[in-house]
N, CA, C and O of each residue as an XYZ file, in Angstrom:
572
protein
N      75.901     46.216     99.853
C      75.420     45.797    101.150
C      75.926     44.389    101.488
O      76.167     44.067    102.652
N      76.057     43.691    100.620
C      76.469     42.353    100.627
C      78.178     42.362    101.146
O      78.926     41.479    101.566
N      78.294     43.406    100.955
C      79.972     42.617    101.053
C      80.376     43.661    102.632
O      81.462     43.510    103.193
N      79.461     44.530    103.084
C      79.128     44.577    103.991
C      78.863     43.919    105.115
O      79.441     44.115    106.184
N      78.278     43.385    104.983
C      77.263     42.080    105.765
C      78.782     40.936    105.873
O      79.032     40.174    106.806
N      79.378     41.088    104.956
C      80.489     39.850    104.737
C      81.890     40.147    105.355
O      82.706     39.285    105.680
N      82.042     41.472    105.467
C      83.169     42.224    105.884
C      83.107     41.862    107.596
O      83.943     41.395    108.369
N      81.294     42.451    107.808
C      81.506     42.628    109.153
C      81.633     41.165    110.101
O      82.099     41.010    111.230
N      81.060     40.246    109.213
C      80.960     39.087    110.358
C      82.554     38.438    110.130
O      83.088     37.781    111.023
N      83.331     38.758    108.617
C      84.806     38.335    109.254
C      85.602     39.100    110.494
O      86.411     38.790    111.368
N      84.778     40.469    109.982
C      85.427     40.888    111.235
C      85.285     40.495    112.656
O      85.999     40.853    113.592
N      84.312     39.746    112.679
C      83.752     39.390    114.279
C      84.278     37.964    114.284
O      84.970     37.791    115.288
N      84.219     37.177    113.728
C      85.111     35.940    113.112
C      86.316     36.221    114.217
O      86.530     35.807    115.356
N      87.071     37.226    113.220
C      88.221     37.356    113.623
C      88.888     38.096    114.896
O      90.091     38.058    115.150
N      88.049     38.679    115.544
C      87.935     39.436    116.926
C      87.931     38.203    117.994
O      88.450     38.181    119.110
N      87.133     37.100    117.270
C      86.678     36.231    118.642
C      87.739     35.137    118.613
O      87.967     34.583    119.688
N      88.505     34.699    117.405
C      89.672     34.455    117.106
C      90.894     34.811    117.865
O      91.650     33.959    118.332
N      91.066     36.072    117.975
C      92.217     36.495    118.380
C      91.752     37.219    120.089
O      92.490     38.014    120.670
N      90.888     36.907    120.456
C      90.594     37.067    121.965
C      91.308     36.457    122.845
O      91.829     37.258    123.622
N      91.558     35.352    123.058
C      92.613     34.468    123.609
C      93.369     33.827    123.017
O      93.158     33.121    122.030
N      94.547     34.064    123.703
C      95.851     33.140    123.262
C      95.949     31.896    124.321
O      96.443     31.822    125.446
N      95.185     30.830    123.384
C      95.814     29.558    123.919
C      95.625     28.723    122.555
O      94.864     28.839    121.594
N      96.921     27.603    122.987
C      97.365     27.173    122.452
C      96.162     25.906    121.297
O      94.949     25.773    121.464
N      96.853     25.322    120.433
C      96.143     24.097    120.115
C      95.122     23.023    121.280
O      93.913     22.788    121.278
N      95.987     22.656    121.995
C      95.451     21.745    123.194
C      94.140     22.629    124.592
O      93.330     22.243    125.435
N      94.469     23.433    124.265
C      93.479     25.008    124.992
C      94.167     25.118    126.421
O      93.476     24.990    127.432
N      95.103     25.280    126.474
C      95.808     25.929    127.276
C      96.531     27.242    126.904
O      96.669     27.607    125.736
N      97.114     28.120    128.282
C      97.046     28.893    128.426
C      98.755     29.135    127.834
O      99.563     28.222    128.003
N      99.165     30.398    127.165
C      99.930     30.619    125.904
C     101.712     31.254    127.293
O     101.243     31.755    128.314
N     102.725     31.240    127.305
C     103.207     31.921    128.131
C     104.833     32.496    127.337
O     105.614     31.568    127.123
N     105.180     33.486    127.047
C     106.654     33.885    126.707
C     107.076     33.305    127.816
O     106.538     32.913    128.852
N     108.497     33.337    127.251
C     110.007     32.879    128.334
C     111.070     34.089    127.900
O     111.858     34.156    126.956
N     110.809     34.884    128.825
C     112.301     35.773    128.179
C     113.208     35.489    129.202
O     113.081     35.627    130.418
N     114.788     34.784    128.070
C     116.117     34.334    128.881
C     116.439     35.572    129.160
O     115.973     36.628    128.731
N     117.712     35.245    130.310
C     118.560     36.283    130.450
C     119.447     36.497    129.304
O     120.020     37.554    129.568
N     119.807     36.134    128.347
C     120.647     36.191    127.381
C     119.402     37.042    125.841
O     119.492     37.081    124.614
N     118.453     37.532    126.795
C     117.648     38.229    125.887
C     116.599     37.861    124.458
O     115.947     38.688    123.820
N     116.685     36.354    124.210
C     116.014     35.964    123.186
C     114.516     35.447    124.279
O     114.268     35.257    125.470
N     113.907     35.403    123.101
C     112.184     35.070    123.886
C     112.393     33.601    123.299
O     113.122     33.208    122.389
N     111.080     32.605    124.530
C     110.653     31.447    123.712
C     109.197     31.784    123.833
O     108.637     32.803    124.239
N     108.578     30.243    123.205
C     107.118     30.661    123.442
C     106.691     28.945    124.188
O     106.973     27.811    123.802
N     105.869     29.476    125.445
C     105.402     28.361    126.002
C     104.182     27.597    125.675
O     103.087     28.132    125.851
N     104.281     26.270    125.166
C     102.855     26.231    124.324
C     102.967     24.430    124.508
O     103.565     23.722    123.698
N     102.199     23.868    125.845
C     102.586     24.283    127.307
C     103.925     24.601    128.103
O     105.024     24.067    127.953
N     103.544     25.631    129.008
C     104.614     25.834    129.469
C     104.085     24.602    130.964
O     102.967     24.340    131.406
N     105.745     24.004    131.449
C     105.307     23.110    132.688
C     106.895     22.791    133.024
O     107.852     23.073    132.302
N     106.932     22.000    134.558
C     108.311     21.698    135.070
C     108.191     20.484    134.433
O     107.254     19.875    133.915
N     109.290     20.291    134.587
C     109.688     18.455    134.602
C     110.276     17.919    135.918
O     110.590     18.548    136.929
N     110.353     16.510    135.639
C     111.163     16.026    136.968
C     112.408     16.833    137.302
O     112.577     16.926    138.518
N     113.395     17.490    136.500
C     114.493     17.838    136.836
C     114.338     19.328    137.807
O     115.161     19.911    138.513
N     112.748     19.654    137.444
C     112.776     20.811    138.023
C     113.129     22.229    137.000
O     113.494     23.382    137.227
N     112.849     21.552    135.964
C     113.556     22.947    134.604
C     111.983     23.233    134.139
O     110.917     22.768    134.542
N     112.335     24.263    133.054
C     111.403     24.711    132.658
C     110.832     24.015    131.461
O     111.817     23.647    130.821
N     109.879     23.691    130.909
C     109.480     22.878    129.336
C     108.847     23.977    128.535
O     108.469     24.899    129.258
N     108.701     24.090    127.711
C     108.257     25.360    126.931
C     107.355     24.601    125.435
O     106.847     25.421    124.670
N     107.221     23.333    125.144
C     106.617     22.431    124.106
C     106.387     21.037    124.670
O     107.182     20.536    125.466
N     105.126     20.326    124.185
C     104.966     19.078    124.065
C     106.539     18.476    123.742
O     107.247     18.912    122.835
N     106.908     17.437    124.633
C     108.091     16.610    123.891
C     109.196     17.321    124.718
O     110.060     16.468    124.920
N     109.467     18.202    125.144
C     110.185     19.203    125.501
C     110.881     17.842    126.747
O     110.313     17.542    127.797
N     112.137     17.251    126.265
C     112.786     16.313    127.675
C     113.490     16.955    128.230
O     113.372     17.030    129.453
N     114.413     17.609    127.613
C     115.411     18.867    128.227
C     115.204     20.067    129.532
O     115.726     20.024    130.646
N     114.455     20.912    129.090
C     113.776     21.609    129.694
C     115.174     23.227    129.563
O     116.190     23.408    128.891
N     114.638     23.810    130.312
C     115.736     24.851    130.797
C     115.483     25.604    132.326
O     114.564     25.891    133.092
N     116.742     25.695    132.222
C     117.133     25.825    133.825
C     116.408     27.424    134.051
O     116.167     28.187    133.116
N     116.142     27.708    135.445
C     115.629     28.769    135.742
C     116.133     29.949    135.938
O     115.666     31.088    135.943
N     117.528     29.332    136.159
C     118.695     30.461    135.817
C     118.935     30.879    135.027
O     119.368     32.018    135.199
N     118.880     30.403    133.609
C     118.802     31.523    132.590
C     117.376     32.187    132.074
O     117.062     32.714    131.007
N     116.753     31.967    133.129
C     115.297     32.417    132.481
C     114.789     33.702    133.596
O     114.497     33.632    134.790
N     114.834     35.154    132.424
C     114.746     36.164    133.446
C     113.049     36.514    134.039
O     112.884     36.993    135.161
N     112.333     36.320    133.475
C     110.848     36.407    133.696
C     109.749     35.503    133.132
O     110.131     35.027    132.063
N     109.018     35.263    133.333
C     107.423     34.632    132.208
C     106.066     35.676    132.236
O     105.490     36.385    133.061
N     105.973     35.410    131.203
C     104.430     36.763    130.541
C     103.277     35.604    130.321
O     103.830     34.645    129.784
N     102.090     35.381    130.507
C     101.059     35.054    130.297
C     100.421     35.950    128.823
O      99.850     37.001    129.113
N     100.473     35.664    127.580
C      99.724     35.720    126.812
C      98.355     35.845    126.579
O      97.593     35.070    126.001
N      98.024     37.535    127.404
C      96.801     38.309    127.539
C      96.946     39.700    126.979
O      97.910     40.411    126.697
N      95.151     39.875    126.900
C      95.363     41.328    126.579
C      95.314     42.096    127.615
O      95.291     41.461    128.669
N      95.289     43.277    127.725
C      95.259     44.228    129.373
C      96.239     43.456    130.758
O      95.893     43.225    131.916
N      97.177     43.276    130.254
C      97.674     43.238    131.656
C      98.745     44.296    131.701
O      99.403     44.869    130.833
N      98.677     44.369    133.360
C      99.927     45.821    133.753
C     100.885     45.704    133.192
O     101.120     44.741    132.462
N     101.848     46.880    133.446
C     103.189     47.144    133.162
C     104.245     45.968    133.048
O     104.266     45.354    134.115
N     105.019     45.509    132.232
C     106.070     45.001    132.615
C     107.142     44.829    133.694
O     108.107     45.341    133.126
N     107.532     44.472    134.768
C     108.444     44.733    135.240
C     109.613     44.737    134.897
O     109.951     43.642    134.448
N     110.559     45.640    134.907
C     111.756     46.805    134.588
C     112.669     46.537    135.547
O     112.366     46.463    136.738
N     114.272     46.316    134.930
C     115.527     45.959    135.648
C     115.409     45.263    136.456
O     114.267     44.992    136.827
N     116.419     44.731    137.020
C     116.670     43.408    137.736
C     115.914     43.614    139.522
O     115.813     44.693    140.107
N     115.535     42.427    139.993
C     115.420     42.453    140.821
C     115.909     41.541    142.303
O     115.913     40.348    141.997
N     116.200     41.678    143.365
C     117.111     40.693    144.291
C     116.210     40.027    144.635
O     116.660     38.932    144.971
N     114.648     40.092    144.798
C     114.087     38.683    145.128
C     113.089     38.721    143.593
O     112.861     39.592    142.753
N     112.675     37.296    143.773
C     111.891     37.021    142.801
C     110.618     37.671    143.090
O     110.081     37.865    144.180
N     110.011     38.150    141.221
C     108.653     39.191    141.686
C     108.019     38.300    140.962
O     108.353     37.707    139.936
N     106.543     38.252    141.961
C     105.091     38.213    141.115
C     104.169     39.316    141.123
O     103.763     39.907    142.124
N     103.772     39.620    139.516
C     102.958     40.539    139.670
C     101.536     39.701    138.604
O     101.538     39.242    137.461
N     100.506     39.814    139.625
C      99.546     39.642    139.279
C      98.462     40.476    138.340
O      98.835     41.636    138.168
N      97.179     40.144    137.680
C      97.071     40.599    136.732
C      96.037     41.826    137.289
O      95.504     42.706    136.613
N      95.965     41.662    138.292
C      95.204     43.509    138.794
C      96.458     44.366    138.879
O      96.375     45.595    138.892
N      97.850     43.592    138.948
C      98.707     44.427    139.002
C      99.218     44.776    140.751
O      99.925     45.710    141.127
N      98.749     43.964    141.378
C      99.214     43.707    142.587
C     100.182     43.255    142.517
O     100.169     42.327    141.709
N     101.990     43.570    143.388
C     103.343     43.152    143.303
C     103.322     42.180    144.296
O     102.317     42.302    144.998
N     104.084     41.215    144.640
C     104.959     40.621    145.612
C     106.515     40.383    145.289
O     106.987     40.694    144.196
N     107.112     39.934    146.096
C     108.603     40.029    146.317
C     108.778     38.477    147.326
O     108.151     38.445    148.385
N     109.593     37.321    146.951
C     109.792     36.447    147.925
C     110.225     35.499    147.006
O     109.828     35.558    145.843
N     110.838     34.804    147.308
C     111.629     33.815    146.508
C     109.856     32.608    146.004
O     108.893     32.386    146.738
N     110.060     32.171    144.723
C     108.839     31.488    144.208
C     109.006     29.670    144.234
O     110.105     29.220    144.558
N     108.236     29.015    143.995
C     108.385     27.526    143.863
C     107.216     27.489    143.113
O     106.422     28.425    143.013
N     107.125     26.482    142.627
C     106.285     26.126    141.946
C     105.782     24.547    142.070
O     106.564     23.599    142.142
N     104.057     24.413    142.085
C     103.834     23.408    142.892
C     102.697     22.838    141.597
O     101.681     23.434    141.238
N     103.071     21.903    141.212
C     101.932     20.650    140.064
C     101.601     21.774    138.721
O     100.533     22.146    138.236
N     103.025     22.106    138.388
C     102.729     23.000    137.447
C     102.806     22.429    135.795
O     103.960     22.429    135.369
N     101.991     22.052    135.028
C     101.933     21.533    133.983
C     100.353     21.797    132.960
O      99.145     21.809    133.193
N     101.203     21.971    131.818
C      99.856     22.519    130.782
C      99.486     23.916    130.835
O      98.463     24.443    130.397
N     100.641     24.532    131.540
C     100.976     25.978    131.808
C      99.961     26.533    132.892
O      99.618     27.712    132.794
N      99.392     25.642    134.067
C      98.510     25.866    134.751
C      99.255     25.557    136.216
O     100.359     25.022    136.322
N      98.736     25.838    136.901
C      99.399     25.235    138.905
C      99.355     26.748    139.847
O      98.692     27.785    139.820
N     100.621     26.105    140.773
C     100.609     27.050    141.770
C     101.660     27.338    141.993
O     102.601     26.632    141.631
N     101.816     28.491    142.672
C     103.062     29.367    142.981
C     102.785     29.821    144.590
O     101.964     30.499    145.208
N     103.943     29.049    144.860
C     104.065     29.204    146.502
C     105.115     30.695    146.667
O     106.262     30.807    146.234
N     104.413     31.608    147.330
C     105.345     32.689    147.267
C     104.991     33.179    148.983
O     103.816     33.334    149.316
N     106.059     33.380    149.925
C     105.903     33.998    151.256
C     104.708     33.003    152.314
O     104.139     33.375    153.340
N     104.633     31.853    151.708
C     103.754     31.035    152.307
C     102.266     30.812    152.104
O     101.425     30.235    152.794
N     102.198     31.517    150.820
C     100.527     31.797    150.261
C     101.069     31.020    149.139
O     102.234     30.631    149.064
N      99.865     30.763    148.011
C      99.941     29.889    147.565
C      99.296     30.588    146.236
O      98.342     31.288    146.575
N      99.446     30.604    145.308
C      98.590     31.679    144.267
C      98.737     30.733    142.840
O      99.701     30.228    142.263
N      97.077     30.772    142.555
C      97.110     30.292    140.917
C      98.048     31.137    139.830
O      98.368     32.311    140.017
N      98.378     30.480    138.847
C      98.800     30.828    137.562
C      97.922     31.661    137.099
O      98.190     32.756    136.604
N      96.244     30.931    137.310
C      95.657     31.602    136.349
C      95.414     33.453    136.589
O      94.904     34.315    135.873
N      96.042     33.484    137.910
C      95.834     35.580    138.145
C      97.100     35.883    138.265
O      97.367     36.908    138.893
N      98.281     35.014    137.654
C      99.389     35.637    137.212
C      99.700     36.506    136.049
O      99.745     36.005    134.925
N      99.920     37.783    136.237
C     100.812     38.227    134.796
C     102.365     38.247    134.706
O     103.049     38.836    133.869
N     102.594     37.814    135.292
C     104.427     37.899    135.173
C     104.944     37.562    136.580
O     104.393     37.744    137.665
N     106.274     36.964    136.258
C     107.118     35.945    137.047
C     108.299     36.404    136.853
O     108.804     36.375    135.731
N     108.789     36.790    137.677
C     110.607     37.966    137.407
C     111.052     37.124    138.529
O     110.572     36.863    139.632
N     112.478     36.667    137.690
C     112.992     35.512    138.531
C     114.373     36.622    139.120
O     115.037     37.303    138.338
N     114.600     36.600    140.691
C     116.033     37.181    141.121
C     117.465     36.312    140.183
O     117.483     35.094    140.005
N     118.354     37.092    139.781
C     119.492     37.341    139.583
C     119.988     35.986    140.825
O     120.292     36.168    142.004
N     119.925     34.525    139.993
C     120.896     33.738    141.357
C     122.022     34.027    141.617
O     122.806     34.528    140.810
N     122.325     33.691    143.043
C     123.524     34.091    143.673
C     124.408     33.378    143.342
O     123.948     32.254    143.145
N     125.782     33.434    143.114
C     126.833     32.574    142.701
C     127.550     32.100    143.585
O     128.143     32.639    144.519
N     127.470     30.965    143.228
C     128.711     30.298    144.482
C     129.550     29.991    144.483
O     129.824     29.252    143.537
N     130.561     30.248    145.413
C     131.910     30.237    145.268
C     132.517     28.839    145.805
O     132.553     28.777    147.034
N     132.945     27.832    145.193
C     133.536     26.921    145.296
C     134.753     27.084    146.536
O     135.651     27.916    146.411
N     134.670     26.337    147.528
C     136.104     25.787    148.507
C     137.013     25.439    147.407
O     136.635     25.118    146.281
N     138.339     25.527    147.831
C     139.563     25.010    147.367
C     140.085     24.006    148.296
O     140.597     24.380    149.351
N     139.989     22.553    147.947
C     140.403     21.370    148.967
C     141.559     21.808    149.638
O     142.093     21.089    150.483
């Protein structure tokens, strides 16, 4: 009975443990999958002045948004992934409601802010995923 009693409360221990993913600092946990297919892990994820992406404390560099094909929020139950490329940038929120409209991002740091999309303005925190469009390439004049 004893080891019963001992089993079950690690088990609950460990349920309430692994309920949320946030980080050390208690923020909110986010993948980075590049276009070149490797994942990072955002732990905070936030812009910098340059306008790039930071993915760690310390993070001066950042990375550009162009190689970065989507962001996942580090939850349980959220919808589907979004699948193959898309021409505008998608947000899909975590009821699983889509939009489509090119995104910005407004006082975004500690993996928290806002996302200006079609002129609305939407928290992070009812984001599940950020699918960035395929940028357009530009073709340089020849003097």
């Amino acid at each position: 009975m004893k080891y019963v009693c001992t089993s079950a409360l690690l088990f609950a221990a460990l349920a309430v443990l692994s309920s949320s993913a946030t980080a050390q600092g208690g923020w909110r946990q986010w993948d980075i999958y590049l276009v070149d297919g490797s994942k990072l892990l955002g732990t905070p994820l936030a812009i910098n002045e340059k306008g790039r992406f930071t993915h760690a404390m310390g993070d001066k560099e950042g990375i550009k948004r162009s190689k970065i094909s989507y962001l996942v929020v580090i939850e349980r139950d959220l919808p589907p992934a979004p699948e193959g490329p898309v021409k505008q940038d998608l947000v899909v929120l975590r009821d699983g409601i889509k939009s489509f409209g090119a995104v910005t991002f407004r006082d975004f740091k500690f993996s928290e802010g806002t996302v200006l999309q079609n002129g609305k303005e939407i928290s992070t925190v009812n984001i599940a995923y950020i699918k960035f469009a395929k940028p357009k390439r530009t073709v340089q004049k020849k003097p």
